[in-house]
Backbone as numpy.savetxt, mean C-alpha at the origin, in Angstrom:
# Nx Ny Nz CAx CAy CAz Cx Cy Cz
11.15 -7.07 -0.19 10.29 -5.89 -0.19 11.19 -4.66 -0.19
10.69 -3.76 -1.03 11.81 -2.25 -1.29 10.95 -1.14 0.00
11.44 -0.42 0.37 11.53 0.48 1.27 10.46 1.42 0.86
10.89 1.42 -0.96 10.00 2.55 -1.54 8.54 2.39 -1.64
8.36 0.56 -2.20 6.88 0.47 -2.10 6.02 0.62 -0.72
6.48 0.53 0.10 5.71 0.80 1.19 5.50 2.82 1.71
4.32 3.45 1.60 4.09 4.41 1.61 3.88 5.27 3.13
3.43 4.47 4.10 3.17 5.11 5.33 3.24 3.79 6.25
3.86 4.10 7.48 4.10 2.84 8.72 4.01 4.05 9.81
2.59 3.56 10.44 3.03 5.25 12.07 1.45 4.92 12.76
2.03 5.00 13.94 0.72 5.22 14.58 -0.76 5.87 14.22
-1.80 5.81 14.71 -2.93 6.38 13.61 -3.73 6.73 15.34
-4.49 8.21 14.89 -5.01 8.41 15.75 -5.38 8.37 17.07
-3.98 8.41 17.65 -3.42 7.58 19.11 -4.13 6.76 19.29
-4.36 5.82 18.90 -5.46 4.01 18.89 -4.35 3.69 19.33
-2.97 3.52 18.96 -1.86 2.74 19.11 -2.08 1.57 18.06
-2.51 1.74 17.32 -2.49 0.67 15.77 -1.48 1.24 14.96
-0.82 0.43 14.56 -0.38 0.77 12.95 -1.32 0.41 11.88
-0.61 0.97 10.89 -1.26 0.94 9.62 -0.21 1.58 8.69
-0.37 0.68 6.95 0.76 0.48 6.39 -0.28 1.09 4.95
0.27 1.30 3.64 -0.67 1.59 2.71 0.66 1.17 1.45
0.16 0.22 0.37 0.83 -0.29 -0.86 0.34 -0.19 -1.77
0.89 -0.78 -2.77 0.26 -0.48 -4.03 -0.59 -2.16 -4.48
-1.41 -2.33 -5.20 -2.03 -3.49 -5.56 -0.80 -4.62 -5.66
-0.03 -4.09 -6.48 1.47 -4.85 -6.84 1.85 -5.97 -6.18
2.19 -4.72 -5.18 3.15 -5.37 -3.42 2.64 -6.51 -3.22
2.46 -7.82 -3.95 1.65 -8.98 -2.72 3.08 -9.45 -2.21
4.39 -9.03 -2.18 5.22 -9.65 -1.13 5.01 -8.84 -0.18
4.72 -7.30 -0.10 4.11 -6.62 1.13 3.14 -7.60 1.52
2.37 -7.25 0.88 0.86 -7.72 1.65 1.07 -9.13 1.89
1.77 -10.46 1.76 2.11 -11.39 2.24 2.47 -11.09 3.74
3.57 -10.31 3.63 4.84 -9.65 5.07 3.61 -9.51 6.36
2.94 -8.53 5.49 1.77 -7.78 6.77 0.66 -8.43 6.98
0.30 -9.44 6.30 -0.87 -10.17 6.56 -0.11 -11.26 7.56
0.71 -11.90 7.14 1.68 -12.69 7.84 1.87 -12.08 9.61
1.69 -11.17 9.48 2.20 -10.54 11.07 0.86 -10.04 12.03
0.04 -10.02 11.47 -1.26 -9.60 12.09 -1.89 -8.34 11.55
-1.40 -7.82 10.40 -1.90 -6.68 9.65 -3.25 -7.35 9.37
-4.61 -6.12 9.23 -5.89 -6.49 8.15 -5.81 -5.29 7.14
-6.73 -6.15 6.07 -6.85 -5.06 4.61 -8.19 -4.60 5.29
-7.82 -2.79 5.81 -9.14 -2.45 5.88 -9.82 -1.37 4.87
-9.07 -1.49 3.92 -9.53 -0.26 2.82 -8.80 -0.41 1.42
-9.42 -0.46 0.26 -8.93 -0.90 -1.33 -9.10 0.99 -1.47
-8.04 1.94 -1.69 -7.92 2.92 -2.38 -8.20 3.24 -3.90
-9.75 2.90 -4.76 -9.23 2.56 -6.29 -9.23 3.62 -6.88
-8.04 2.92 -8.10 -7.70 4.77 -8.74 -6.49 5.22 -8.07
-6.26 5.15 -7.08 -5.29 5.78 -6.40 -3.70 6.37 -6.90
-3.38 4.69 -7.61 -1.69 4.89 -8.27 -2.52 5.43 -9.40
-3.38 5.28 -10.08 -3.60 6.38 -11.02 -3.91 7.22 -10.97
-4.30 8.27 -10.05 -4.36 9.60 -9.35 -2.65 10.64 -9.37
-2.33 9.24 -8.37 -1.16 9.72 -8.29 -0.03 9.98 -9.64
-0.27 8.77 -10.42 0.71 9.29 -11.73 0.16 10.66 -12.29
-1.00 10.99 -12.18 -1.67 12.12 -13.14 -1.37 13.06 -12.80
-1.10 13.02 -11.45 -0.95 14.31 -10.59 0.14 15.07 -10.01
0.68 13.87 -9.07 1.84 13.73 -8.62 3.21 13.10 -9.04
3.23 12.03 -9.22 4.30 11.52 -9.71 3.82 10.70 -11.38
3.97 11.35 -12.33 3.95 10.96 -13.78 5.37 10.18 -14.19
6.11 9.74 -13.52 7.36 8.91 -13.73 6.70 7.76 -13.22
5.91 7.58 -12.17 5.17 6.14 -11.34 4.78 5.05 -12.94
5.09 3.64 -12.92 5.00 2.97 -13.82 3.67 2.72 -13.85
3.48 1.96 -14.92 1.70 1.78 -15.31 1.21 0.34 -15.26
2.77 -0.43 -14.87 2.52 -1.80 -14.55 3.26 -2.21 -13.09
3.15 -2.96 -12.57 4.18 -2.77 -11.70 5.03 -4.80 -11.35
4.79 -5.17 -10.03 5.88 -6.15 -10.03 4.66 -7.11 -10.37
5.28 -8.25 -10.65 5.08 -9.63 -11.35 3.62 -9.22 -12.59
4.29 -7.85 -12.92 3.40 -7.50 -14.27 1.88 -7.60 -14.13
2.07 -7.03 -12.68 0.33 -6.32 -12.75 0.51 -5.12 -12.12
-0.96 -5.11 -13.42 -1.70 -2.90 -13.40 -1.23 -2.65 -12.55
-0.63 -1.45 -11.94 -0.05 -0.75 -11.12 -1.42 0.13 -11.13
-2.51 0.42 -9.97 -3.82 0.95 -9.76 -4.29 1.65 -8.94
-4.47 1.08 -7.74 -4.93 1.19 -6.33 -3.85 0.89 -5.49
-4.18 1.71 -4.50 -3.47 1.82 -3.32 -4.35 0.73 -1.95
-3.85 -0.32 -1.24 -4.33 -0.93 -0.15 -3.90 -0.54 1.21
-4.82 -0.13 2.29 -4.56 -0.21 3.58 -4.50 -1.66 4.15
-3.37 -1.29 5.08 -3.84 -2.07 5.77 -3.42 -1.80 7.89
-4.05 -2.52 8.51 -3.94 -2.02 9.63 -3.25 -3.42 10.69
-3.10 -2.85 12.33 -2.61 -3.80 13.10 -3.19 -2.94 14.18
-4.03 -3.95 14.78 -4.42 -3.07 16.20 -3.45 -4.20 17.78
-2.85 -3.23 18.52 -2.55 -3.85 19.76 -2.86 -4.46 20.46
């Protein structure tokens, strides 16, 4: 897993949960964090395509093991 695909890791609303956010791509993320007690609590769709339009237009249009690069996934870990 690259450093880069992973977008946010931090406490959330002093709950004392984490919560992590990837791209559809990442299923070795989302393996990692499901593996550890992470849940998917939110599918972002559109998202990596928001973001190329907007923000980053270098972001690829496919991504690893050659799928759509799309949506962005939450996911969470409560204590």
């Amino acid at each position: 897993m690259d450093a880069a695909d992973v977008y946010v890791v931090s406490s959330r609303d002093n709950r004392g949960g984490l919560w992590v956010i990837t791209t559809n791509d990442n299923v070795d993320a989302l393996r990692f964090y499901q593996r550890r007690g992470f849940c998917l609590v939110r599918v972002h769709r559109g998202a990596a395509d928001r973001s190329r339009a907007s923000l980053k237009p270098d972001f690829p249009p496919v991504g690893a093991y050659e799928i759509p690069l799309r949506d962005e996934i939450e996911l969470e870990k409560q204590p």
